[in-house]
N, C-alpha and C positions, 0 to 999 in steps of 0.2 A: 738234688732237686727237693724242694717244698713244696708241698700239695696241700691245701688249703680245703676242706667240706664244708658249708654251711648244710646244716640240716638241721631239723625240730626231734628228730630220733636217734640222737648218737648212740643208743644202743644198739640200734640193728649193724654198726658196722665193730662190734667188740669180735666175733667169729671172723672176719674179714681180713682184720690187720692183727690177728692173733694163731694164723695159722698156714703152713707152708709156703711161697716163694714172696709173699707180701711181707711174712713175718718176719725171713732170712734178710731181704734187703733193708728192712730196718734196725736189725742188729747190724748191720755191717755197712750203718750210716751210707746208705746210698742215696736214702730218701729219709724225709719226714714227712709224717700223715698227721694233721690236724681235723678233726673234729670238731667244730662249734657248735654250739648249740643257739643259734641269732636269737633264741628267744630270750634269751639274756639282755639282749641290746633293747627288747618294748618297756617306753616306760608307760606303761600302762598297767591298771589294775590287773592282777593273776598275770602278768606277764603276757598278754592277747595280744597277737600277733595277725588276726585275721579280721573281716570284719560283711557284711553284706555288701555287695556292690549296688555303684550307682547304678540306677536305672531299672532297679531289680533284674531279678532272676534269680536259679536256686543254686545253693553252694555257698561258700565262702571264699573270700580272696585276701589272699598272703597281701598285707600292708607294705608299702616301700618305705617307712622308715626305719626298723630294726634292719632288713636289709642293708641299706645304704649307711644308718650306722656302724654296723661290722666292715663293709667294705673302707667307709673310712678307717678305719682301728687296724687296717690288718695288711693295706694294699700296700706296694712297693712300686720303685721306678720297674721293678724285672717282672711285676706282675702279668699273668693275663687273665681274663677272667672267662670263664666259662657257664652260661646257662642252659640249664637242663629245660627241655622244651618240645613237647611232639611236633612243633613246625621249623624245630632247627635242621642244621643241614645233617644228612643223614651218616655217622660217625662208619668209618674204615680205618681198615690198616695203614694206610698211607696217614690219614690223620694223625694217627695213633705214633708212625716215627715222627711226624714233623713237631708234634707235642713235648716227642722228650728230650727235646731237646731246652725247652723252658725251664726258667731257673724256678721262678714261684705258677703255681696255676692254682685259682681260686675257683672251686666249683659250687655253682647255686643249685642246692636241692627244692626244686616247690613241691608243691604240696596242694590238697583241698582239690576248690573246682579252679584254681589257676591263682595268678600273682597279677597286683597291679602291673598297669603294662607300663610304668613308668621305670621299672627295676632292666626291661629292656636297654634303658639306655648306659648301665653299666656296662654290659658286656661286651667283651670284645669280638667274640665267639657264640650264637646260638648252635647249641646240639641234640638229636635224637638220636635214639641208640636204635628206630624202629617203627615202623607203622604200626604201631596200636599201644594202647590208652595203662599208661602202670598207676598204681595212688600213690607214688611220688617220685622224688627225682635220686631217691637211695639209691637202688639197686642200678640205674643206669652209672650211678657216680659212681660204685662201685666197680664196673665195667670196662669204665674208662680209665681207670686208677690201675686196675689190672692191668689191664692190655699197653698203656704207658709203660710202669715200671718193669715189668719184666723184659721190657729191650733196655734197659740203663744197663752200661756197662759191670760185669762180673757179676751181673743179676741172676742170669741164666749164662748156658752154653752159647757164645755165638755160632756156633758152627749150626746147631738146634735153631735157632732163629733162624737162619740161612734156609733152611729146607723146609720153613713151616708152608701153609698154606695164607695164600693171598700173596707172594711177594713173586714177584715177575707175572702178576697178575695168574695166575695158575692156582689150582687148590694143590694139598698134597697130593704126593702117590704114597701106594699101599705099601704098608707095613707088616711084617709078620714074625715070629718068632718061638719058640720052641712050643710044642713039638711039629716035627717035620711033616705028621700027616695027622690029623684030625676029624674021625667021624666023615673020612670019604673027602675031605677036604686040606687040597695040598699045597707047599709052600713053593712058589712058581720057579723053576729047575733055574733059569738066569741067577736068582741070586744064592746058590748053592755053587756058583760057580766056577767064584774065586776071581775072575775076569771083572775087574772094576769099572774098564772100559764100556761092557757091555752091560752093566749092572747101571752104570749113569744115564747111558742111551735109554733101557727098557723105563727109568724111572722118570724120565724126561718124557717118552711117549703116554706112557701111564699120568700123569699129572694134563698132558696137552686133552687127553681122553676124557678123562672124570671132568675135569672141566668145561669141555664139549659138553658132556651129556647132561651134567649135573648144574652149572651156571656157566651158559652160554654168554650171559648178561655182561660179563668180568673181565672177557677178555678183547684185549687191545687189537 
């Protein structure tokens, strides 16, 4: 997979793609992570990339032509593109597998008080990562980059994937491990077992529970 970032702050993502399972899957070519920096693509004085909108009002707004110049420069027939957006549709796990399965995905970080609404009509995908307001579209991109690659094959553990939380619509169940009793606090006798049987059951109910209580909202 190629994954593709537009963004004006390619430094906020050097900790990112330079540190534990983002880091691993790119030494071991599962993925490429690209960085752009579109302010490359303004030809305009200093490189400005922003400019007052029409009609006034306050803020600045991301121009669509260094946009749409990188997208030309960069897209593919396998491309998809994605825009980072607080009235896109709101990003899950389910999104997250149907993603990695994409050969190229280009992601649009904005920025300021919003983007010409003309850069809309690139995309193929608008996405939030959330109801409320981030100063750009980094850390969501980074989000989604996450939660993408680490389902790519021999990324992580699939058996680990299989039991995380959100998949059969379920959060996890609890976890625990040494030591066996803790400040009055103990590790629940079922999985001291041995009984595998009854360790899947108790974990099964436990996830139907937390989920009950905790997001009701999630389950089918």
């Amino acid at each position: 997979m190629k994954i593709d970032i537009l963004s004006l702050f390619p430094n906020m993502f050097t900790g990112f793609l330079n540190e534990s399972i983002i880091k691993r899957a790119i030494e071991k070519k599962k993925v490429e992570i690209n960085i752009i920096d579109f302010r490359t693509y303004s030809k305009l004085n200093n490189n400005q990339v922003d400019d007052t909108p029409y009609g006034g009002g306050p803020g600045m707004v991301l121009r669509c032509e260094p946009i749409f110049d990188c997208i030309d420069d960069i897209k593919t027939k396998d491309s998809k593109i994605i825009l980072l957006t607080p009235d896109g549709k709101k990003y899950n796990q389910k999104m997250a597998v149907n993603l990695k399965d994409e050969k190229h995905l280009i992601i649009i970080c904005g920025h300021y008080e919003g983007f010409d609404e003309r850069i809309r009509t690139l995309a193929d995908i608008e996405i939030s990562i959330g109801d409320y307001i981030l100063t750009g579209g980094e850390v969501p991109a980074m989000t989604i980059t996450d939660s993408i690659v680490r389902l790519l094959d021999e990324v992580i553990n699939k058996e680990s994937i299989c039991d995380e939380s959100f998949n059969n619509n379920l959060l996890d169940y609890p976890t625990y491990t040494k030591p066996r009793s803790y400040r009055g606090l103990n590790v629940p006798e079922v999985l001291l077992s041995g009984d595998h049987k009854k360790i899947a059951e108790w974990r099964k109910n436990e996830q139907i529970k937390r989920t009950q209580e905790k997001r009701p909202d999630i389950i089918e």
